[in-house]
Backbone as numpy.savetxt, mean C-alpha at the origin, in Angstrom:
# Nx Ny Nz CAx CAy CAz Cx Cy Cz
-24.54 -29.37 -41.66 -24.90 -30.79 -41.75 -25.74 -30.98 -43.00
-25.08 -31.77 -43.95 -26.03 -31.98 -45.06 -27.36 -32.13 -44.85
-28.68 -31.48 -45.52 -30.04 -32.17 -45.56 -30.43 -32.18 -44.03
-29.58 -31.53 -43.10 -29.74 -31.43 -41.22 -29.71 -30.11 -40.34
-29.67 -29.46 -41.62 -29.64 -27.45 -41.15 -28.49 -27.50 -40.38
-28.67 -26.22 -40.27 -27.37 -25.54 -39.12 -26.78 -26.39 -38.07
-25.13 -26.82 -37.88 -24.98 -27.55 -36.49 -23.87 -27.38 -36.03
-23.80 -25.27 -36.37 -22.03 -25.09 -35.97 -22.37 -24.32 -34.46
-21.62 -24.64 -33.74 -21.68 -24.18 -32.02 -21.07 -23.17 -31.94
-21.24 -22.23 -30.85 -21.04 -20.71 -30.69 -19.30 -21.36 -29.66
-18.66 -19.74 -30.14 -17.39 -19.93 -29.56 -17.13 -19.94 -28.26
-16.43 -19.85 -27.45 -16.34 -19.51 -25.96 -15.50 -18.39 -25.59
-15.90 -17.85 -24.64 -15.34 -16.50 -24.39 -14.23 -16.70 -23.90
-13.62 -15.26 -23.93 -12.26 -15.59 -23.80 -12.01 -15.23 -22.52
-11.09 -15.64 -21.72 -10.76 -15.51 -20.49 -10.39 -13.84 -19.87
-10.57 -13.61 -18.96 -10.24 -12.05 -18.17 -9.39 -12.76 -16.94
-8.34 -10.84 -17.37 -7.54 -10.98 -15.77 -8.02 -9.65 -14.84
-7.67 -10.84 -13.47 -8.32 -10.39 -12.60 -6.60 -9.83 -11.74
-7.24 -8.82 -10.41 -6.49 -8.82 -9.70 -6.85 -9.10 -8.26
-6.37 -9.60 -7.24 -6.84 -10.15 -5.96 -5.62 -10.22 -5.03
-6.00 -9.30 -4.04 -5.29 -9.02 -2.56 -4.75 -10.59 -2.26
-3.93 -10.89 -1.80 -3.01 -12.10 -1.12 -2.73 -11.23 -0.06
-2.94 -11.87 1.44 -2.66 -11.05 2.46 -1.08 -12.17 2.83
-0.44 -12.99 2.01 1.00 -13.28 2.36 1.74 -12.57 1.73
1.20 -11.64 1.25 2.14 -10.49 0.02 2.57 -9.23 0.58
3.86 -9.23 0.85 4.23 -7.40 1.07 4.72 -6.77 0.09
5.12 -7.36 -1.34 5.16 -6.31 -2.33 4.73 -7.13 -3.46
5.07 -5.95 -4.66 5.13 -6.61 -6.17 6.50 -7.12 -6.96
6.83 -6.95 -6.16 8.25 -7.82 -6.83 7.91 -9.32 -7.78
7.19 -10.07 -7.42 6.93 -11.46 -8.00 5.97 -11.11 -9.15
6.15 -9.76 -9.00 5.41 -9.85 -10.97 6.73 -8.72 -11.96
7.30 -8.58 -11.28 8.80 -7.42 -11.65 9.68 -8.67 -12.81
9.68 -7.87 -14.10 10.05 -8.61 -15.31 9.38 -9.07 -16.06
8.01 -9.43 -15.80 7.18 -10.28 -16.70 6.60 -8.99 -17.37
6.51 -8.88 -19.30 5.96 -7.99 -19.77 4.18 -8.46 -20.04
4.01 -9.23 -20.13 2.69 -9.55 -20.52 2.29 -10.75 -19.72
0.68 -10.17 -18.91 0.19 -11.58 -18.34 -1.46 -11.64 -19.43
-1.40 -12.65 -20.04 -2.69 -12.69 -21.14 -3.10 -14.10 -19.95
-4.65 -13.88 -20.64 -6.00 -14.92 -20.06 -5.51 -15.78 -21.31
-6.01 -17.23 -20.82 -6.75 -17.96 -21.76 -7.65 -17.77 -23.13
-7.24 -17.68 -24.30 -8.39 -17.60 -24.99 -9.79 -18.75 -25.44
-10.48 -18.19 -25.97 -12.05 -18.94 -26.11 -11.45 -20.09 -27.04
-12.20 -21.36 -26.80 -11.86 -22.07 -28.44 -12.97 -21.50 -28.90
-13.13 -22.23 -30.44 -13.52 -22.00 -31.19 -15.11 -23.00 -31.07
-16.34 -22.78 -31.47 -17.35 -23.70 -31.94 -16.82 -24.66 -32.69
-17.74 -26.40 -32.63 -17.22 -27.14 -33.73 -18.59 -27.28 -34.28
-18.47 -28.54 -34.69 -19.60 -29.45 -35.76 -20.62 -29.93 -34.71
-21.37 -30.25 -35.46 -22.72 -30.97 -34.30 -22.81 -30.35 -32.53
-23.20 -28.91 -33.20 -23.59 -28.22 -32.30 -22.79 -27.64 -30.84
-21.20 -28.28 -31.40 -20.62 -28.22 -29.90 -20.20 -27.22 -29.69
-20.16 -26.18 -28.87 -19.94 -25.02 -28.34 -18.60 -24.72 -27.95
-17.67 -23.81 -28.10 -16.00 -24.08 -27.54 -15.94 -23.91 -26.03
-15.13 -24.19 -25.67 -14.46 -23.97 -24.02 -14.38 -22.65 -23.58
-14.91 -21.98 -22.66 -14.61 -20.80 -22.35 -13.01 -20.54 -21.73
-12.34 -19.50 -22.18 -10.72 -19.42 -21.94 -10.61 -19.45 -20.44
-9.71 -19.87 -19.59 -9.27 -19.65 -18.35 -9.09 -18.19 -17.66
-9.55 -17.55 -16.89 -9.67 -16.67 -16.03 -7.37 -16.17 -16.08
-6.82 -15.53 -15.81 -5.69 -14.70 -15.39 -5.88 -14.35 -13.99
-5.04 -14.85 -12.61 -5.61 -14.11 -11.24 -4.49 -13.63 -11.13
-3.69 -12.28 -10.97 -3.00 -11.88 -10.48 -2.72 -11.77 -9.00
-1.83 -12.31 -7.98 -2.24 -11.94 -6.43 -1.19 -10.52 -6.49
-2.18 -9.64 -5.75 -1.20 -8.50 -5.12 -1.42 -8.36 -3.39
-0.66 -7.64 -3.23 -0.75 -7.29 -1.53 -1.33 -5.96 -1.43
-2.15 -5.93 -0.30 -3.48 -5.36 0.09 -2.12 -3.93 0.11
-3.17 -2.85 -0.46 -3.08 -1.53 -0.70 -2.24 -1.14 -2.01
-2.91 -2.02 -2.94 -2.08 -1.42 -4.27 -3.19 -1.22 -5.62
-2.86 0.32 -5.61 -3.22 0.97 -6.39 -3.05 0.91 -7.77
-4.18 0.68 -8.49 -4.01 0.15 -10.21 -4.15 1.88 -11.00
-3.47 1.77 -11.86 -3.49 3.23 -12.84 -3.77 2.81 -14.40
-3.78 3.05 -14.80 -3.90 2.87 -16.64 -2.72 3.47 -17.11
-1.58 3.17 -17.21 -0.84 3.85 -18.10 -0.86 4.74 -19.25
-1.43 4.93 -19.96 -1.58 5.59 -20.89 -2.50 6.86 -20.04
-3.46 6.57 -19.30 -4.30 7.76 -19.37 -4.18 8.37 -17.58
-3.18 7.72 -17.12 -3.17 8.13 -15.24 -4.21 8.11 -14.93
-5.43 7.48 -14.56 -6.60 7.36 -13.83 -6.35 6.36 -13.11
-7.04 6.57 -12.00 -6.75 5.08 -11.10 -7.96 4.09 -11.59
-7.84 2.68 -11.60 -8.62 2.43 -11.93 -9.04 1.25 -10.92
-8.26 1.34 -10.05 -8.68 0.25 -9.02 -8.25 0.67 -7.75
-8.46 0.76 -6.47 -7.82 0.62 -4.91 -7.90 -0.10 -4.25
-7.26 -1.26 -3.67 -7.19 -2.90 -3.45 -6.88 -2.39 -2.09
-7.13 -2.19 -1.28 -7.30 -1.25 0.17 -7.93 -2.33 0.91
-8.83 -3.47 0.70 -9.17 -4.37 1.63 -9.07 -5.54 1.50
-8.87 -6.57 2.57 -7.94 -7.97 2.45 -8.62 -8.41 1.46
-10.18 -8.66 1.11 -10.96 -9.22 -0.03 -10.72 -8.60 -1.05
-10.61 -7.58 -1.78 -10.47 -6.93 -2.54 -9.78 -7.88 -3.68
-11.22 -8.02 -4.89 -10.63 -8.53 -6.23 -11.00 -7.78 -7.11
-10.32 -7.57 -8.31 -10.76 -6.61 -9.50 -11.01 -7.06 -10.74
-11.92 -7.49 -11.84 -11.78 -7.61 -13.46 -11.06 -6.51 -14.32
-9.86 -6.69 -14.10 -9.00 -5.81 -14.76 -8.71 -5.54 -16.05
-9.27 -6.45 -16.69 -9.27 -6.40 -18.11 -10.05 -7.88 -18.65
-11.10 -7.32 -19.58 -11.94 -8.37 -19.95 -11.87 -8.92 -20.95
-12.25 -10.42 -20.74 -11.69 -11.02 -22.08 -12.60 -11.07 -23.17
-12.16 -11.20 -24.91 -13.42 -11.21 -25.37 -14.40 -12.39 -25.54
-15.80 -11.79 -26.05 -17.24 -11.96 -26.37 -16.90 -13.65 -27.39
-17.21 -14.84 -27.27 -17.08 -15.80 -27.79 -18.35 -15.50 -29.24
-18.00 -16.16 -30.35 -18.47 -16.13 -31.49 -20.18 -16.87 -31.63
-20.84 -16.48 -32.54 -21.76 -17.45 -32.73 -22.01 -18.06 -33.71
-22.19 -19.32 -33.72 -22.30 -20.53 -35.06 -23.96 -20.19 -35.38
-23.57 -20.77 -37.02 -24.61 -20.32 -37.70 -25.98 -20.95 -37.10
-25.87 -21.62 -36.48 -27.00 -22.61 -35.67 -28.14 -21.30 -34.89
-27.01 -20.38 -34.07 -27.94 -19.57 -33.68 -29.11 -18.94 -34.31
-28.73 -18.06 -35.46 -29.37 -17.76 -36.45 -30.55 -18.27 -37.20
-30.76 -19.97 -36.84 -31.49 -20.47 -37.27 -33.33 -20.10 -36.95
-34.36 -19.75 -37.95 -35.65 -19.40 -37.55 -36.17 -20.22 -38.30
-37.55 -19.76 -38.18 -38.76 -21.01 -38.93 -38.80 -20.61 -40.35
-38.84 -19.06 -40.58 -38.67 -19.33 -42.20 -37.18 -19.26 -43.00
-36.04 -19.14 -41.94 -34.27 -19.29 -42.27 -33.86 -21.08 -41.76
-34.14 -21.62 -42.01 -33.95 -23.23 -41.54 -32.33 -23.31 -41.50
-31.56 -23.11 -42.85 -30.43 -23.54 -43.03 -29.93 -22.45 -43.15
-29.59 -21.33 -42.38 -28.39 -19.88 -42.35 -27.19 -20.28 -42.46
-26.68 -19.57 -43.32 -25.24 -20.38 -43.99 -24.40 -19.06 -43.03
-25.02 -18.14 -42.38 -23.81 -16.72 -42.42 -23.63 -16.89 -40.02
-22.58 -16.43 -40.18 -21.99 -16.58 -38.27 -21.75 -15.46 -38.00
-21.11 -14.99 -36.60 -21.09 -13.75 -36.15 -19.44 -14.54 -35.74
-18.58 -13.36 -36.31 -17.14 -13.79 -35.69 -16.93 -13.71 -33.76
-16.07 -13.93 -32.99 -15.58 -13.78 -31.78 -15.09 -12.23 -31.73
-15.09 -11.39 -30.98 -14.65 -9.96 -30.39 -12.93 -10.56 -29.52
-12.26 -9.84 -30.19 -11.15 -9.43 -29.17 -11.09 -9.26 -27.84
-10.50 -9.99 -26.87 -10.24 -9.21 -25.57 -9.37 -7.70 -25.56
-9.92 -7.09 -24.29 -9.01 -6.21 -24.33 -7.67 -6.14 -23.82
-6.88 -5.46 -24.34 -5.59 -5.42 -23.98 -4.99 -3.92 -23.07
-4.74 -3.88 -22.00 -4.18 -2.43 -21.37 -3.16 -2.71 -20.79
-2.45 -1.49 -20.87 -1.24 -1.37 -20.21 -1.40 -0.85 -18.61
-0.61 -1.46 -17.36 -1.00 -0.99 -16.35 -0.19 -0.43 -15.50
-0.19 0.30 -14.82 1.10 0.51 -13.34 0.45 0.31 -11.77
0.85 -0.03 -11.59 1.28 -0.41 -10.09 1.32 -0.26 -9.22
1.08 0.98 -7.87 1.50 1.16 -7.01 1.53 0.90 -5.75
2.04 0.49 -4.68 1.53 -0.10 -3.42 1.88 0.98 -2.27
0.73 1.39 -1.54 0.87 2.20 -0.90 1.02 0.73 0.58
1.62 1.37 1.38 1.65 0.92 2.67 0.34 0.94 3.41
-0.16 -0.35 4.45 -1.08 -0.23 5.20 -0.56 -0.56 6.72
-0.27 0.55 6.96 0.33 0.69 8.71 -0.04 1.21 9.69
-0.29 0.96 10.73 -1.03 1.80 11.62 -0.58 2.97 11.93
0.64 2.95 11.97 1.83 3.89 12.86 2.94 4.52 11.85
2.94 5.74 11.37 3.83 6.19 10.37 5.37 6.76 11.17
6.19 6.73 11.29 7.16 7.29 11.76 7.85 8.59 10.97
7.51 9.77 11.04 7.71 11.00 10.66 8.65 11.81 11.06
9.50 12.21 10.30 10.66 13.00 11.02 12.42 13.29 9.98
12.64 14.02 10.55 13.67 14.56 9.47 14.77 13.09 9.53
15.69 13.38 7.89 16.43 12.80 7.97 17.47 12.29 9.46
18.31 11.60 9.35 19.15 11.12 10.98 17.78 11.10 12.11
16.94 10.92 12.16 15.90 11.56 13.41 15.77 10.23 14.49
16.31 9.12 14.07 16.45 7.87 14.81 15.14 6.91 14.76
14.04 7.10 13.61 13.16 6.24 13.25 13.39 5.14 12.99
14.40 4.42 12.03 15.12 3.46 11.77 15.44 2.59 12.97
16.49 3.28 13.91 16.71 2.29 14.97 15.56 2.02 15.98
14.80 3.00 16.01 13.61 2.95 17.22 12.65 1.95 16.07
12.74 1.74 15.32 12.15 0.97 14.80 12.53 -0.75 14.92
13.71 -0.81 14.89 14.77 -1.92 14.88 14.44 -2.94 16.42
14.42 -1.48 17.43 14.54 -2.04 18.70 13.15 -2.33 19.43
11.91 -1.79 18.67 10.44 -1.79 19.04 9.93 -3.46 18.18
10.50 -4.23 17.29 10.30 -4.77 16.33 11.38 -5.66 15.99
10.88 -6.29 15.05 12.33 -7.58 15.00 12.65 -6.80 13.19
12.26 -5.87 13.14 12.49 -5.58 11.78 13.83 -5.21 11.98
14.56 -5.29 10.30 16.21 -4.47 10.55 15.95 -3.87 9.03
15.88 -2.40 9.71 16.17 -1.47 8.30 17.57 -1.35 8.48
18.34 -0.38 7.24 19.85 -0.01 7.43 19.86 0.68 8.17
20.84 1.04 8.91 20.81 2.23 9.85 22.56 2.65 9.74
22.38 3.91 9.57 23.56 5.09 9.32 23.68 6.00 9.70
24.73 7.00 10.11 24.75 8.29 10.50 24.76 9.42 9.36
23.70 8.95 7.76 23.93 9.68 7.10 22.33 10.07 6.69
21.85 11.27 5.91 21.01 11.44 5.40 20.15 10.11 4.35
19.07 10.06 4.35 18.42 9.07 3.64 19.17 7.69 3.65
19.33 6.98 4.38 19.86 5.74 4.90 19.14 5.06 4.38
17.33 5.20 4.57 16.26 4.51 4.38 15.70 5.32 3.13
15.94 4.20 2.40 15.30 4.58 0.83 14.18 3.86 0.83
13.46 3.11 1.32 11.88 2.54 0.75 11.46 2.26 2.28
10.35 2.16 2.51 9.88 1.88 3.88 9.94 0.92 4.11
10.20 0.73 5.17 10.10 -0.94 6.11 9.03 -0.99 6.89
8.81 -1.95 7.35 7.17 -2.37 8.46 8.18 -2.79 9.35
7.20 -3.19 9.93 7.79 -4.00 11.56 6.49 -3.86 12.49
6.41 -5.42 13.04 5.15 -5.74 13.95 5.48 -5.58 15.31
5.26 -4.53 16.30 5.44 -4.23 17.59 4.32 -4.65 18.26
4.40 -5.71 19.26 3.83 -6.32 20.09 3.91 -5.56 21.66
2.79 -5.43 21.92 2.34 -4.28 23.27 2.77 -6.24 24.36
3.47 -5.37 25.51 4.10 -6.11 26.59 3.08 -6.59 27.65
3.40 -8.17 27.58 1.91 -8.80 27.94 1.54 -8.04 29.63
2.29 -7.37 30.26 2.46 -7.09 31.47 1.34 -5.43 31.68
0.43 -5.14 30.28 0.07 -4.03 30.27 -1.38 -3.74 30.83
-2.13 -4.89 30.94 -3.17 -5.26 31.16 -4.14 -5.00 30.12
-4.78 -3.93 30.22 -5.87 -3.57 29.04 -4.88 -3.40 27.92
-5.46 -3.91 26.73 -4.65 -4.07 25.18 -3.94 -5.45 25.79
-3.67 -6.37 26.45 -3.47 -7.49 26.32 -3.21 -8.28 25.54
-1.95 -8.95 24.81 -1.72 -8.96 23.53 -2.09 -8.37 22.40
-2.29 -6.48 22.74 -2.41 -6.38 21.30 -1.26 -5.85 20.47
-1.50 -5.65 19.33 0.15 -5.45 18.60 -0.26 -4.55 17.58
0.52 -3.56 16.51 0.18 -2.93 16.06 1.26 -2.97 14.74
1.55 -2.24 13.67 2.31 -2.00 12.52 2.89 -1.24 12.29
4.20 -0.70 12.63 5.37 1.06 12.77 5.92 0.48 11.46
5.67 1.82 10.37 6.64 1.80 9.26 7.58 3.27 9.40
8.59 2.65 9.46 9.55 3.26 9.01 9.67 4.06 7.64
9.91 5.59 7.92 9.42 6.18 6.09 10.42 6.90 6.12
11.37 7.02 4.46 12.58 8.04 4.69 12.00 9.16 4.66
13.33 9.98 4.87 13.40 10.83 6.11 12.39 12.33 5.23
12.04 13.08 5.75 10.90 14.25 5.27 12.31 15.20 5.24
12.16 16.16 4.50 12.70 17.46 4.66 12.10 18.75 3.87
12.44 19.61 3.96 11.76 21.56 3.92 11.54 20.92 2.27
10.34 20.94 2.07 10.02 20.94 0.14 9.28 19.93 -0.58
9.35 18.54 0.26 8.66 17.37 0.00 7.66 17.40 -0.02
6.72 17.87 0.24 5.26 18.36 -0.35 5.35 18.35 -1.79
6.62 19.09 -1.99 6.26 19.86 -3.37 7.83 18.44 -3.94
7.64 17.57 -4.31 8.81 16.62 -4.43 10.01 16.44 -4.34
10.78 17.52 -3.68 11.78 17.64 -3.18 12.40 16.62 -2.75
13.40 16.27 -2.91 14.19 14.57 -1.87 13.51 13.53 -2.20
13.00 12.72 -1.28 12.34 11.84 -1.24 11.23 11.89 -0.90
10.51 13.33 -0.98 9.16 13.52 -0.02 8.18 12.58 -0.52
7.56 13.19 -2.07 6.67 12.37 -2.39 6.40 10.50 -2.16
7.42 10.27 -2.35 7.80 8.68 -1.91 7.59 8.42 -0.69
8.39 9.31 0.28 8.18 9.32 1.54 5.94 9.70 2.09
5.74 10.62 1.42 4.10 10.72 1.77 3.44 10.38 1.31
3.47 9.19 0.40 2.34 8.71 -0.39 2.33 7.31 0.08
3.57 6.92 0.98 3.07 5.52 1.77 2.70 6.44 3.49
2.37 7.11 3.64 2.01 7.46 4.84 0.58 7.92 5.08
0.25 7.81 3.88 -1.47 8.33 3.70 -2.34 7.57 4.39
-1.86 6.18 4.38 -2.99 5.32 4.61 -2.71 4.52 6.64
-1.74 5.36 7.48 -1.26 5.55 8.49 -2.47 6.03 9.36
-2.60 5.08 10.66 -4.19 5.68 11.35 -3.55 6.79 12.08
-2.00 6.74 12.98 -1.33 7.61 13.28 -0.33 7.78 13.02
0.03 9.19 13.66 1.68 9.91 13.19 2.39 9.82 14.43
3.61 9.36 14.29 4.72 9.46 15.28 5.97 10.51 14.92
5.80 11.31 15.76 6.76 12.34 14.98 8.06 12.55 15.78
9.01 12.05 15.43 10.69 11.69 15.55 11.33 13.01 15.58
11.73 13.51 16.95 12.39 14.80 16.67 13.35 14.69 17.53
14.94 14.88 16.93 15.77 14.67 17.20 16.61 15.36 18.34
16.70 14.84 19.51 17.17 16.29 20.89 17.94 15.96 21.42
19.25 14.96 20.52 20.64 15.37 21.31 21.79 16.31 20.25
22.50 16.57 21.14 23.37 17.73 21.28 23.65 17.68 19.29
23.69 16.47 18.76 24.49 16.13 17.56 23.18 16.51 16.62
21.99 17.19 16.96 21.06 17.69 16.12 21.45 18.74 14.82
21.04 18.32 13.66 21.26 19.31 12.84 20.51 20.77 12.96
19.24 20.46 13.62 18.40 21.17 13.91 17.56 21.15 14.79
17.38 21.94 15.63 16.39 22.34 17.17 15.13 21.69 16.79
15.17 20.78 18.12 13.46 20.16 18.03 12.47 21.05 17.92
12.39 22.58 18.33 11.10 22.98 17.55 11.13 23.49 16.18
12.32 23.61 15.55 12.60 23.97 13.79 11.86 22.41 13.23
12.71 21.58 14.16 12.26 20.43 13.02 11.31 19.66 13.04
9.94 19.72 14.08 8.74 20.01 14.08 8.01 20.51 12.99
8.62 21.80 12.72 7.65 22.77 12.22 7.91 22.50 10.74
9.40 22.09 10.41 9.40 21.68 8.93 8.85 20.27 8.62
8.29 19.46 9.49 7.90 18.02 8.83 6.12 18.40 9.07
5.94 18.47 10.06 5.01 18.86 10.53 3.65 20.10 9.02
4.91 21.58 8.50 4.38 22.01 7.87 4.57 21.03 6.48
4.96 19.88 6.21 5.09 19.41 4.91 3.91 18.15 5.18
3.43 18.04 5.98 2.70 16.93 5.89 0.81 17.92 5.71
1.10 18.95 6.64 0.00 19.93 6.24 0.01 20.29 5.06
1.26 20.37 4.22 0.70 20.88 2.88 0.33 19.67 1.84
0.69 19.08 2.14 0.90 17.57 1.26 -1.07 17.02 1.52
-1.42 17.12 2.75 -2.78 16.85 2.79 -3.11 17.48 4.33
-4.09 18.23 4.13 -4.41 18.82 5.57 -5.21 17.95 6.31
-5.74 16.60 5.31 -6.77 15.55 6.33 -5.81 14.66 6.98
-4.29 14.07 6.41 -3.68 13.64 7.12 -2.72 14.34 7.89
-2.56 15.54 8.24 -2.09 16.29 9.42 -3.11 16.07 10.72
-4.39 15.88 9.98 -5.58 16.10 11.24 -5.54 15.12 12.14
-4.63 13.60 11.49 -4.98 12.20 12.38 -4.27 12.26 13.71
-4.67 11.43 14.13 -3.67 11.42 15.75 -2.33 11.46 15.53
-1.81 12.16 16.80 -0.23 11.72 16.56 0.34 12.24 17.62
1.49 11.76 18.08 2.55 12.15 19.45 3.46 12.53 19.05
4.54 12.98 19.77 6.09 13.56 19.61 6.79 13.07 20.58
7.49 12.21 20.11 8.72 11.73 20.37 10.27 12.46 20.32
10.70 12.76 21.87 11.90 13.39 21.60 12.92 11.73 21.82
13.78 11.51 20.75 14.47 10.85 20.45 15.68 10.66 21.08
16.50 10.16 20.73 18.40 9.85 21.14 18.26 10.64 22.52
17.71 10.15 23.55 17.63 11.06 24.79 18.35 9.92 25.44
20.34 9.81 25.23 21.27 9.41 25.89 21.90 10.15 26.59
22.59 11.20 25.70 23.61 12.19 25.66 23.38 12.76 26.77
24.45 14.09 26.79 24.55 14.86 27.37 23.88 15.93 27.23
22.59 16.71 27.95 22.36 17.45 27.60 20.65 17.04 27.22
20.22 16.14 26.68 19.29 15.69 26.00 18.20 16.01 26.76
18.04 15.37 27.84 16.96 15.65 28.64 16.31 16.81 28.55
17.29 18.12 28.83 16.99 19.30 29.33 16.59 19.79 27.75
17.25 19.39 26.58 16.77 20.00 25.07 15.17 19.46 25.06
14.89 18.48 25.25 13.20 17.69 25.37 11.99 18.73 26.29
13.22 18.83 27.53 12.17 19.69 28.51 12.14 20.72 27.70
12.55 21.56 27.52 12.49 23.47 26.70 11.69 23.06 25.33
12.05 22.04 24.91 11.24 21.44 23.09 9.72 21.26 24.19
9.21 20.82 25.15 8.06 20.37 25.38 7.54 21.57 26.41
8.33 22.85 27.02 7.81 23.58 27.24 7.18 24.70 26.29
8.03 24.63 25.17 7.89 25.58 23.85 6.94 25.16 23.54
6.47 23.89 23.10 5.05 23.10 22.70 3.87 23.15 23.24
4.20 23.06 24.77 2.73 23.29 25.25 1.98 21.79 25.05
2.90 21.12 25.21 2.05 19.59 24.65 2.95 18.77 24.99
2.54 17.64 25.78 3.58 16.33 26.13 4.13 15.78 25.22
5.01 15.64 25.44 6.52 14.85 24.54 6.81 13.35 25.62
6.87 12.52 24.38 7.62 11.52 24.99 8.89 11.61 25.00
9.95 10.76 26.00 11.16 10.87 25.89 11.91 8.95 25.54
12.72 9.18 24.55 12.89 8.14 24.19 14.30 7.98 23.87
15.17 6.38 24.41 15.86 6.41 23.39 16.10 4.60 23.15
15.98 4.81 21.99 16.48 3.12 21.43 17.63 2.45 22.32
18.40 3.32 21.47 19.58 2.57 22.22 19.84 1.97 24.01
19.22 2.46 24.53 19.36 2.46 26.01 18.20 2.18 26.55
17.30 1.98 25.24 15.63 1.10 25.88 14.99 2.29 26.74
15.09 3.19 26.61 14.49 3.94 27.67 13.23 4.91 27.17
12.20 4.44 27.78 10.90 5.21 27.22 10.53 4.31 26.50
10.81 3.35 26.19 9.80 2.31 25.52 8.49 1.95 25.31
8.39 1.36 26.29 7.11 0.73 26.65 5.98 1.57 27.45
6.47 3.22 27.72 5.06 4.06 27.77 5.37 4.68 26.57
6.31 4.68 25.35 5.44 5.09 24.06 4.64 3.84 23.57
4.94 2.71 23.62 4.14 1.55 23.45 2.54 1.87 23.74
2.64 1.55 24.96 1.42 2.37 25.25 0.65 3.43 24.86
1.54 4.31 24.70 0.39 5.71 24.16 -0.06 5.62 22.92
0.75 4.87 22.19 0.82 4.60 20.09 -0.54 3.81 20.72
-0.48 2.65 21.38 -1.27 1.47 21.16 -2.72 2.15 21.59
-3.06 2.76 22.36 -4.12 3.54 22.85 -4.88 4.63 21.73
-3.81 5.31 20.99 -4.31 5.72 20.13 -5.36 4.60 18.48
-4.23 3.75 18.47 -4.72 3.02 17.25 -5.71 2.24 17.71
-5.55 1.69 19.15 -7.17 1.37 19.59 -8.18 1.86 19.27
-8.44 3.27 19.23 -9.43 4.43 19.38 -9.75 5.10 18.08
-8.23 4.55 16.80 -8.69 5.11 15.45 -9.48 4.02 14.69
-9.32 1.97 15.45 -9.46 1.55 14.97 -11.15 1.25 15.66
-11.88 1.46 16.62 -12.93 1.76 16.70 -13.60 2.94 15.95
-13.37 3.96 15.73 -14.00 5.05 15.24 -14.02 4.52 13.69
């Protein structure tokens, strides 16, 4: 300002993106394609002291349990694990200052400014782990899928072939108002493809398959005991069973039951009894198709996640 000293206004900062749990969200798909989400930037200071606009905030919504990484350097840099859960994921930059600031008692008229700072820019990945109460564990064909189908209004694919189920499904199972204690309560069974001998170590689909099962309060373990078994309910125990011990020995430690499965056939029953005398440990007997054993595995799942979700 002529003959009026200094009267240039400081810039405004520039906007940051954030990330924030949406609990109507079950995946990331609604950000799948977009290469760049940028904030708002700062304006600029003007004349007669006016200061710029600070840039608009970036909110990303994700769904609760997704894990932020840095691309470039694999560190996690965020775990969105609870319904509140918001993050400053990248900050925007430092707004400028007009020469006005600068102004002192013996500098009246400072002709010199401090420029605006860059926001930062990072590259990110993604991952969403599942938040389910109830993991369904068990070799390929093991009948998780349909016992899932028929406990739940969910519809995964269901096939008579290996890995049918390529990504996990949820499904909300509602405990039968007729139970008394747990009285409408309801719980979350995901469906996870199928485990086999090596998935610890990434074999098949393991890793995929155990890295949404981590965050599971219990294990339901699907072991297959009619006649059309590829393998004897206590082999195939011991191979899902030892892959989830090696994969993490704290989630082997959580609760969990055994479910002998497809118990239609011929024969089935009596494979369950010898699988649950070999065990030394109660087995449920179950089968989708024919509704049978339902609603006391209902019960026993629901009793458990009661008791993980107090502790």
């Amino acid at each position: 300002m002529p003959r009026g000293g200094p009267d240039g206004g400081a810039g405004g900062n520039g906007g940051s993106v954030w990330l924030e749990v949406d609990a109507s969200l079950a995946s990331l798909q609604h950000l799948w394609g977009y290469a760049d989400f940028p904030a708002d930037s700062g304006q600029p200071g003007g004349a007669k002291n006016c200061s710029g606009r600070r840039g608009a905030d970036r909110v990303l919504k994700v769904p609760r349990g997704t894990v932020v990484f840095d691309a470039a350097r694999g560190n996690v840099l965020a775990d969105l694990d609870q319904p509140d859960s918001r993050v400053e994921i990248v900050r925007g930059g430092r707004g400028g200052r007009g020469n006005k600031t600068f102004a002192t008692p013996t500098n009246r008229t400072p002709r010199h400014y401090e420029p605006g700072e860059d926001g930062e820019v990072r590259r990110l990945r993604l991952e969403l782990k599942l938040i389910a109460d109830v993991g369904l564990v068990g070799l390929p064909n093991a009948g998780k899928s349909t016992l899932l189908s028929v406990l739940s209004h969910a519809r995964p694919k269901i096939a008579a072939y290996p890995f049918t189920t390529l990504a996990p499904v949820l499904g909300i199972v509602e405990a039968p108002a007729t139970r008394g204690q747990g009285f409408g309560s309801s719980f979350v069974l995901a469906d996870i493809p199928g485990l086999i001998e090596g998935a610890s170590g990434g074999k098949g689909l393991g890793h995929q398959f155990l890295r949404h099962v981590e965050r599971t309060r219990v294990l339901l373990y699907c072991i297959d005991c009619s006649e059309e078994a590829d393998v004897e309910p206590s082999e195939a125990l011991r191979i899902v069973a030892a892959e989830v011990q090696a994969y993490s020995p704290e989630l082997a430690s959580r609760p969990s039951l055994i479910a002998a499965t497809k118990i239609e056939g011929p024969g089935a029953e009596e494979r369950a009894d010898a699988f649950e005398a070999a065990l030394a440990r109660p087995v449920l007997r179950v089968s989708a198709a024919m509704h049978k054993g339902l609603e006391a595995l209902i019960g026993e799942v629901l009793a458990l996640v009661a008791a993980s979700r107090e502790g």
